[in-house]
C-alpha positions as YAML, in Angstrom:
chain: A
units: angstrom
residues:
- id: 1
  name: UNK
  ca: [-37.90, -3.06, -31.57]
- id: 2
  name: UNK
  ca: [-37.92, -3.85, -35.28]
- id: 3
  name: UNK
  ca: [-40.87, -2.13, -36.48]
- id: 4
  name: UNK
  ca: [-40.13, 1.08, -38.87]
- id: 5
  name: UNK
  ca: [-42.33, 3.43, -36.79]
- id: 6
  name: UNK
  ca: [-39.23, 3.26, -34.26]
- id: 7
  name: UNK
  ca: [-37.25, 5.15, -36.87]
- id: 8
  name: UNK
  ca: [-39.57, 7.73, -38.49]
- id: 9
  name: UNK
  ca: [-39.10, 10.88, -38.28]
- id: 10
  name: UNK
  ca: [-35.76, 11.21, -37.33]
- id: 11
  name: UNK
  ca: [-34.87, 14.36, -35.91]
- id: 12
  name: UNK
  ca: [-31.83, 16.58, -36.48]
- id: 13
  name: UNK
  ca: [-29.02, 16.09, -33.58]
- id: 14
  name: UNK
  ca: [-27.83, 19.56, -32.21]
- id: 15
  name: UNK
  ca: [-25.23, 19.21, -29.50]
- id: 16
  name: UNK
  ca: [-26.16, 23.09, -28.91]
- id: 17
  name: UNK
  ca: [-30.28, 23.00, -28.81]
- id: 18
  name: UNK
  ca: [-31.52, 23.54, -25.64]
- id: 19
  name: UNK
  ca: [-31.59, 26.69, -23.21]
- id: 20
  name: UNK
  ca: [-28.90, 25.02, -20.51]
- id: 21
  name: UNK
  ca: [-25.64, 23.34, -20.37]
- id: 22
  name: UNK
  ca: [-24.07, 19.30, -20.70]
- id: 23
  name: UNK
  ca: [-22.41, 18.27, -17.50]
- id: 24
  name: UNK
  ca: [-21.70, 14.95, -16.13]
- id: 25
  name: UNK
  ca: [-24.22, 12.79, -13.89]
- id: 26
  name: UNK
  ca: [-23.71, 9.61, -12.53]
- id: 27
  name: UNK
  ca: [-21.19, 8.47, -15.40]
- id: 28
  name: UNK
  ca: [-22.95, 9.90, -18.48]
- id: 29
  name: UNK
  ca: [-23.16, 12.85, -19.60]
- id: 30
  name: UNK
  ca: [-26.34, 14.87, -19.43]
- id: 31
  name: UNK
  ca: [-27.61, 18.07, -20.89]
- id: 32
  name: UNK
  ca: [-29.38, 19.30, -17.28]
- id: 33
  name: UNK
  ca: [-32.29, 22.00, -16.94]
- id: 34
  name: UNK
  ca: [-33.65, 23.92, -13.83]
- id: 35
  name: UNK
  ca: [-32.53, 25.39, -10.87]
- id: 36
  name: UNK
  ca: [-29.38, 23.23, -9.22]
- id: 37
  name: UNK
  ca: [-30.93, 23.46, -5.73]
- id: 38
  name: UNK
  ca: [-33.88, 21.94, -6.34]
- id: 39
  name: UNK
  ca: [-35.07, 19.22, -4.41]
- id: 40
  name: UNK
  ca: [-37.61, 17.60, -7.09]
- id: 41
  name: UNK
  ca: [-36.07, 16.32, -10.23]
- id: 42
  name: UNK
  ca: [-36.77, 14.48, -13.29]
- id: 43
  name: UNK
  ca: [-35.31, 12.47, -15.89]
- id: 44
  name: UNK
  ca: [-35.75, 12.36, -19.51]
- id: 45
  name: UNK
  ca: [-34.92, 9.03, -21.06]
- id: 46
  name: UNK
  ca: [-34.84, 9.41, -24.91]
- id: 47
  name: UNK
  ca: [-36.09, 7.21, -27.35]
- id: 48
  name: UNK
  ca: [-33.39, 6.07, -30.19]
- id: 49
  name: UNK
  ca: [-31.96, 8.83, -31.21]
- id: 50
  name: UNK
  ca: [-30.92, 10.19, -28.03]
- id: 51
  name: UNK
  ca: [-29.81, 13.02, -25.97]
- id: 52
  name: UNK
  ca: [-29.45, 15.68, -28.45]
- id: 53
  name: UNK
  ca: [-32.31, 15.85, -30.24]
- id: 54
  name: UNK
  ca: [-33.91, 19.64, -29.47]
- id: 55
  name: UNK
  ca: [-37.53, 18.71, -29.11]
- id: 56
  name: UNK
  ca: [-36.62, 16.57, -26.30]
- id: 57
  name: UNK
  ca: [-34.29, 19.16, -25.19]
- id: 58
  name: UNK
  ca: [-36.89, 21.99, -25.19]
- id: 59
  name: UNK
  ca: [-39.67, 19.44, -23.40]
- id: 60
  name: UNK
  ca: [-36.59, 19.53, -20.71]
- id: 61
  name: UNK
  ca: [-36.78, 23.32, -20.56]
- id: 62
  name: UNK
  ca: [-40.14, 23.51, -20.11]
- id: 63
  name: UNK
  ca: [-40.49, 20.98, -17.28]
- id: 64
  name: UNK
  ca: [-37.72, 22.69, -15.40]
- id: 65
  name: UNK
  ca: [-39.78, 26.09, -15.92]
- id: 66
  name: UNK
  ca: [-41.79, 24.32, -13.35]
- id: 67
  name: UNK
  ca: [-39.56, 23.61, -10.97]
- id: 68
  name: UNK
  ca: [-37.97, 20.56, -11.01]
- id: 69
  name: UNK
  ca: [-34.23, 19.77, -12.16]
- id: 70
  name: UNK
  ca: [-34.50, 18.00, -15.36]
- id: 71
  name: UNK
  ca: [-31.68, 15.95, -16.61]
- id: 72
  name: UNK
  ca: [-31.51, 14.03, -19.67]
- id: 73
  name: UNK
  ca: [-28.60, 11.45, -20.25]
- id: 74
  name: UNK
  ca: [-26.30, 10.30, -22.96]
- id: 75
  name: UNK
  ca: [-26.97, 6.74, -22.67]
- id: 76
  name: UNK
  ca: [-25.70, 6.04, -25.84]
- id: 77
  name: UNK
  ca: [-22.21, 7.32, -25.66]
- id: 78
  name: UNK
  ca: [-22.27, 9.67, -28.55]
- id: 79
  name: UNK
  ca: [-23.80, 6.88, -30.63]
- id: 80
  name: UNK
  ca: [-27.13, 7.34, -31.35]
- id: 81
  name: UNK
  ca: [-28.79, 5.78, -33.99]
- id: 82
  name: UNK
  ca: [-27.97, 7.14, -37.39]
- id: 83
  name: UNK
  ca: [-30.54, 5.72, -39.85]
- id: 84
  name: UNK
  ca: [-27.93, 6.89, -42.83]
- id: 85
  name: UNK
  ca: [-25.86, 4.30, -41.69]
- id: 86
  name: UNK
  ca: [-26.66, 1.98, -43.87]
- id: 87
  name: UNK
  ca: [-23.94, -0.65, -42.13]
- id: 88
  name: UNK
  ca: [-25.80, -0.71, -38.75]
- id: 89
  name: UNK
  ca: [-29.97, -0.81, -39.39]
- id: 90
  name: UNK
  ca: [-31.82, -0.89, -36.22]
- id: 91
  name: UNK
  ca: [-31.68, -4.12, -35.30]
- id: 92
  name: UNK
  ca: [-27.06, -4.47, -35.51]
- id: 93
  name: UNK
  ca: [-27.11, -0.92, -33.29]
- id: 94
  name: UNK
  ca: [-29.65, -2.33, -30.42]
- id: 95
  name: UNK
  ca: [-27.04, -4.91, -29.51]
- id: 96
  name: UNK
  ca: [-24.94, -2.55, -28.60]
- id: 97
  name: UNK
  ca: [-27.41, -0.03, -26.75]
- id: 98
  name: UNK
  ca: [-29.67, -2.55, -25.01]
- id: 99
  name: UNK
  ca: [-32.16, -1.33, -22.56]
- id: 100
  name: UNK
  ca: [-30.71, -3.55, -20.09]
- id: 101
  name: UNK
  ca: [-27.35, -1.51, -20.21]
- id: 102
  name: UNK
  ca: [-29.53, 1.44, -20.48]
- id: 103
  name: UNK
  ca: [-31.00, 0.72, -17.22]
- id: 104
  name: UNK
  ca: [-28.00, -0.65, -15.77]
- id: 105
  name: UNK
  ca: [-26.00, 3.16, -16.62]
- id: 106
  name: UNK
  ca: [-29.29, 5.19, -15.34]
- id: 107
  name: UNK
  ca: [-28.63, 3.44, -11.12]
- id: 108
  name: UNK
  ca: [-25.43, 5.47, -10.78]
- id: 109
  name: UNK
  ca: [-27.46, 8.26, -12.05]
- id: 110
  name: UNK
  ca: [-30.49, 7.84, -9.75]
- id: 111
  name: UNK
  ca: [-27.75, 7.81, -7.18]
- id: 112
  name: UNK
  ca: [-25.89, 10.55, -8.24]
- id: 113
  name: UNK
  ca: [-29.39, 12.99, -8.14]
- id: 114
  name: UNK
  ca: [-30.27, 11.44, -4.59]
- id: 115
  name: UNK
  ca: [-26.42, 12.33, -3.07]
- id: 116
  name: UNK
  ca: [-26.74, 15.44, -4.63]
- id: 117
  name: UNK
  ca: [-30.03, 16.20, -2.56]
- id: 118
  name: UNK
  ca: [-32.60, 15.21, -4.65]
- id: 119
  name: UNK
  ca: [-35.43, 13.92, -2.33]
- id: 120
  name: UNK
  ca: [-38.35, 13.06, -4.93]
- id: 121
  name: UNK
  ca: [-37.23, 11.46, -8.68]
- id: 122
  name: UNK
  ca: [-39.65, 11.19, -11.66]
- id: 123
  name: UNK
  ca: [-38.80, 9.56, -14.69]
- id: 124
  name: UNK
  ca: [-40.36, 9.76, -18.37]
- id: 125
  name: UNK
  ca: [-39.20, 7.53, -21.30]
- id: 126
  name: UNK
  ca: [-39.97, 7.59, -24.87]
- id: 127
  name: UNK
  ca: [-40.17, 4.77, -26.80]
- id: 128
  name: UNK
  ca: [-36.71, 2.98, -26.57]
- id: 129
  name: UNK
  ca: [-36.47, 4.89, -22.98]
- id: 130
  name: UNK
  ca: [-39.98, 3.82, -21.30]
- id: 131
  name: UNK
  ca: [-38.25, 0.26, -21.29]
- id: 132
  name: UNK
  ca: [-35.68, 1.54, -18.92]
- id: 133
  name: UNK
  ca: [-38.19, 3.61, -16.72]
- id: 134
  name: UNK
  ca: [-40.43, 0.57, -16.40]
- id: 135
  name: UNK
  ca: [-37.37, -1.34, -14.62]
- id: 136
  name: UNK
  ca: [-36.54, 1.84, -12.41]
- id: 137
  name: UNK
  ca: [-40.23, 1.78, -11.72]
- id: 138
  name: UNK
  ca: [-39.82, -1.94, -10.60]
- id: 139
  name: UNK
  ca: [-36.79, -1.61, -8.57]
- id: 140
  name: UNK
  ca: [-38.65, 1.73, -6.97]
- id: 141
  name: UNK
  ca: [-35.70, 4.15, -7.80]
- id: 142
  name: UNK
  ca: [-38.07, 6.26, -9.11]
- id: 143
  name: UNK
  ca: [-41.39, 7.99, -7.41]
- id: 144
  name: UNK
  ca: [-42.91, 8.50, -10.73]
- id: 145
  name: UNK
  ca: [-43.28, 6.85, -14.01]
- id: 146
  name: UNK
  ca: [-44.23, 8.40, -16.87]
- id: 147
  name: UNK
  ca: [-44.42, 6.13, -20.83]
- id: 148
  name: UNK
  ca: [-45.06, 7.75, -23.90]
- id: 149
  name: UNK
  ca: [-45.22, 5.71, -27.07]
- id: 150
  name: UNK
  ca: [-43.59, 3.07, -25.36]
- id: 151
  name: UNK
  ca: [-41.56, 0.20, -27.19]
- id: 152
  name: UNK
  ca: [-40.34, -3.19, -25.53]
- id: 153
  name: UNK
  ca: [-42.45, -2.73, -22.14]
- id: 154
  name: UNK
  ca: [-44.51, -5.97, -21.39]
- id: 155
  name: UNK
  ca: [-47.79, -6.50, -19.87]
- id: 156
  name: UNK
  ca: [-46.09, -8.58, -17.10]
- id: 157
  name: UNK
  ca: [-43.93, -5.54, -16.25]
- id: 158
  name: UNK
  ca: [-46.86, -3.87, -15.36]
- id: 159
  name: UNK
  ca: [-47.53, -6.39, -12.46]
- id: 160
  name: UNK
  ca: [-44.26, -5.80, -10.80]
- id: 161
  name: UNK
  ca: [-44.08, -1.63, -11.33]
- id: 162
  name: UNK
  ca: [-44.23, 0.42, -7.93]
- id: 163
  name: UNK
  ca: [-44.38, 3.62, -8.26]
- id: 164
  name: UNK
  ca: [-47.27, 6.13, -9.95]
- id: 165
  name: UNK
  ca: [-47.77, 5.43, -13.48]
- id: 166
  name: UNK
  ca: [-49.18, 7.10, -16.51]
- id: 167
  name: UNK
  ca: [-49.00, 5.83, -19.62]
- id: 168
  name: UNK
  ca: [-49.76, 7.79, -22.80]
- id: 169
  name: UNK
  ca: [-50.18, 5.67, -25.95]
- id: 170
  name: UNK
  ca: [-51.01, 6.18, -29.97]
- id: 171
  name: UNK
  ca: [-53.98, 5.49, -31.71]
- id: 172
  name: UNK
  ca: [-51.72, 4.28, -34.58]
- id: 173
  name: UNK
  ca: [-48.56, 2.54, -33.08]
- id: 174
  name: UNK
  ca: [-47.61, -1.44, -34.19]
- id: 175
  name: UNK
  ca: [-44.81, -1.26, -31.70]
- id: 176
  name: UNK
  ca: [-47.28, -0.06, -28.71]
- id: 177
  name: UNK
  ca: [-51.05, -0.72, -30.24]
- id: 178
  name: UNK
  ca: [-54.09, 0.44, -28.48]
- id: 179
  name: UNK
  ca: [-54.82, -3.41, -27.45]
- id: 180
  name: UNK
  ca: [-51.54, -3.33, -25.67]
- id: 181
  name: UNK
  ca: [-52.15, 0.13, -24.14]
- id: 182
  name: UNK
  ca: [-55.48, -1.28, -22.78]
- id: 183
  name: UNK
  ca: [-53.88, -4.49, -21.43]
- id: 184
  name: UNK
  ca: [-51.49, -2.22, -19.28]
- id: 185
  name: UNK
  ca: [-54.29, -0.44, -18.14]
- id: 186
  name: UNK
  ca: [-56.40, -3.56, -17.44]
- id: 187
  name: UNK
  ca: [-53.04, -5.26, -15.35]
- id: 188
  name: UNK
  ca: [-52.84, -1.52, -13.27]
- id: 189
  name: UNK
  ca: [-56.25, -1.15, -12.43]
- id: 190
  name: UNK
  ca: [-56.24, -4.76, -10.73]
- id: 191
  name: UNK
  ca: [-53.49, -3.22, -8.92]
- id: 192
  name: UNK
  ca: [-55.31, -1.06, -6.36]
- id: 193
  name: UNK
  ca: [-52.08, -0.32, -4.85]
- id: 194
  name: UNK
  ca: [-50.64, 1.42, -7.72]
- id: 195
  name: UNK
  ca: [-51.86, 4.68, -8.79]
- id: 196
  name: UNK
  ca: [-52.11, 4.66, -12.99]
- id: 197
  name: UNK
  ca: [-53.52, 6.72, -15.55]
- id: 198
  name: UNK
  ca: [-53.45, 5.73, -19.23]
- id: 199
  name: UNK
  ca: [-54.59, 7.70, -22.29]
- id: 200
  name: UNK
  ca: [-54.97, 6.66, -25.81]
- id: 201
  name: UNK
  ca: [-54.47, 9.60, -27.98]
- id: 202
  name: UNK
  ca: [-56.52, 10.18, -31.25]
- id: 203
  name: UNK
  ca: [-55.15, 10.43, -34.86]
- id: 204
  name: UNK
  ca: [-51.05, 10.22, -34.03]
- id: 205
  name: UNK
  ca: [-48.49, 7.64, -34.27]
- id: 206
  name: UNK
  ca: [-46.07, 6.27, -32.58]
- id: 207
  name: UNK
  ca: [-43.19, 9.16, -32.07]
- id: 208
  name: UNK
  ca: [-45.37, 11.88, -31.78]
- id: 209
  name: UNK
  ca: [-44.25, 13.30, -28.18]
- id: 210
  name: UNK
  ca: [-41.18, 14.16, -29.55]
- id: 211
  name: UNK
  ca: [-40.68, 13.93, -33.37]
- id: 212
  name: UNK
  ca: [-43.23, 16.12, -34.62]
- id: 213
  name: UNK
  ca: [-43.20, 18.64, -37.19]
- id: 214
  name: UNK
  ca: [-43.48, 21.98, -35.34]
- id: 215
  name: UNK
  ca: [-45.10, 23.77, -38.30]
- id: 216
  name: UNK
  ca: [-48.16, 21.24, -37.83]
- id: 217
  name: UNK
  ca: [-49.89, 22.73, -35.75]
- id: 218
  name: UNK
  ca: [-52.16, 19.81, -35.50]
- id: 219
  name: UNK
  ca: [-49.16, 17.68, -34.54]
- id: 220
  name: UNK
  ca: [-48.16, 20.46, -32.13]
- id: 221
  name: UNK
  ca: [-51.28, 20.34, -30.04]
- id: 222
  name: UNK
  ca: [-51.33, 16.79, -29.49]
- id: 223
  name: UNK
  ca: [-47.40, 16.79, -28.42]
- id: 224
  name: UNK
  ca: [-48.51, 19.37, -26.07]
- id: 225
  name: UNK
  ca: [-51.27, 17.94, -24.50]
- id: 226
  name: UNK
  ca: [-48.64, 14.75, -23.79]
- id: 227
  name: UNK
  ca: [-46.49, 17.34, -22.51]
- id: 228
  name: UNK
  ca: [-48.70, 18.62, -19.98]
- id: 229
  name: UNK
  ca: [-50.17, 15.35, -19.15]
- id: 230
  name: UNK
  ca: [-46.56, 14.49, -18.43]
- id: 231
  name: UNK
  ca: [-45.98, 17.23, -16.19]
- id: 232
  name: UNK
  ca: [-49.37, 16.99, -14.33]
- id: 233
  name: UNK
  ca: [-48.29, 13.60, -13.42]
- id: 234
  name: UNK
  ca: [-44.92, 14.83, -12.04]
- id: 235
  name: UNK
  ca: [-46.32, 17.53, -10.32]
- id: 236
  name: UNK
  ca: [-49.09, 15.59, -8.33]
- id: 237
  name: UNK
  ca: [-46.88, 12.90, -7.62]
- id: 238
  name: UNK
  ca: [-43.40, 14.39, -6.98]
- id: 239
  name: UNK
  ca: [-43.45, 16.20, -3.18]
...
């Protein structure tokens, strides 16, 4: 988690981005998308700088305009990481925001969707946030995985995941690298049992799901095509 990709492009928090509303879920709070009765649902799990970051709010918006209940959590407690604090670099703010708390905070709110009549749960996490899918993914609270520039997620981790996974790497990533992408896929497809897809995409880095520059509209396109590889996933898999 110490490489410098992990910090690029930081995007500009707004507590107010997004088209819908912050509630409560499971413990955290959430900023939640999509029609309330739904019985499909998905959750967003963000990379470092969290919850309020509007790209990742508006991906939210437009995978609830296809039906599911989106919900994207505040695992960090209002304390994203700030890379203008000088007094806590990467490395002194991860011991506090683990992915192993992350995970342990996102049960309750697995639990929380199913008691609230949820009956099929995908998950997607982004960078700092795959890490905590993967280990839903291997406990099977979740139906559907979905990584995108992943950071921290092993190659043993993908002998022990359960669900459906895609995973959707970067050509130029030294957190993720296209030999590690390749390995996951090698470890799933020996894994007849487990359906996978995994996609290596041209000429982007590490990030570029969700910190891209929306007036490239180079950048744009390939954030897109993520996107809707994303939601394909959810929607084949999530019933």
């Amino acid at each position: 988690m110490s490489g410098s990709q992990c910090c690029e492009n930081p995007p500009t928090l707004n507590p107010g981005s997004g088209c819908d509303s912050v509630t409560e879920i499971g413990g955290l709070k959430a900023y939640v998308s999509g029609p309330p009765d739904a019985k499909l649902a998905v959750l967003l799990i963000s990379d470092i700088f969290g919850y309020e970051a509007p790209l990742l709010r508006k991906l939210a918006d437009k995978v609830a305009a296809a039906g599911f209940y989106v919900v994207v959590p505040d695992f960090f407690h209002g304390d994203p990481y700030s890379p203008e604090n000088l007094e806590r670099p990467l490395p002194v703010w991860i011991q506090s925001h683990g992915t192993n708390k992350g995970f342990e905070e996102a049960k309750p709110v697995v639990a929380a969707l199913k008691s609230k009549g949820i009956t099929s749960l995908g998950a997607a996490g982004f960078c700092w946030g795959a890490k905590v899918v993967v280990e839903l993914a291997k406990l099977d609270l979740v139906q559907s995985a979905v990584l995108l520039h992943p950071s921290l997620v092993t190659v043993d981790d993908m002998k022990e995941v359960k669900p459906p996974i895609a995973i959707l790497g970067a050509e130029f990533d030294h957190i993720s690298p296209p030999d590690l992408i390749k390995q996951f896929r090698e470890v799933l497809l020996a894994r007849p049992n487990v359906n996978c897809f995994v996609k290596l995409f041209s000429g982007v880095s590490h990030g570029w799901a969700v910190r891209y520059d929306e007036s490239d509209e180079k950048a744009v396109k390939s954030a897109e095509e993520a996107h809707r590889d994303m939601l394909e996933w959810f929607v084949q898999y999530l019933k």
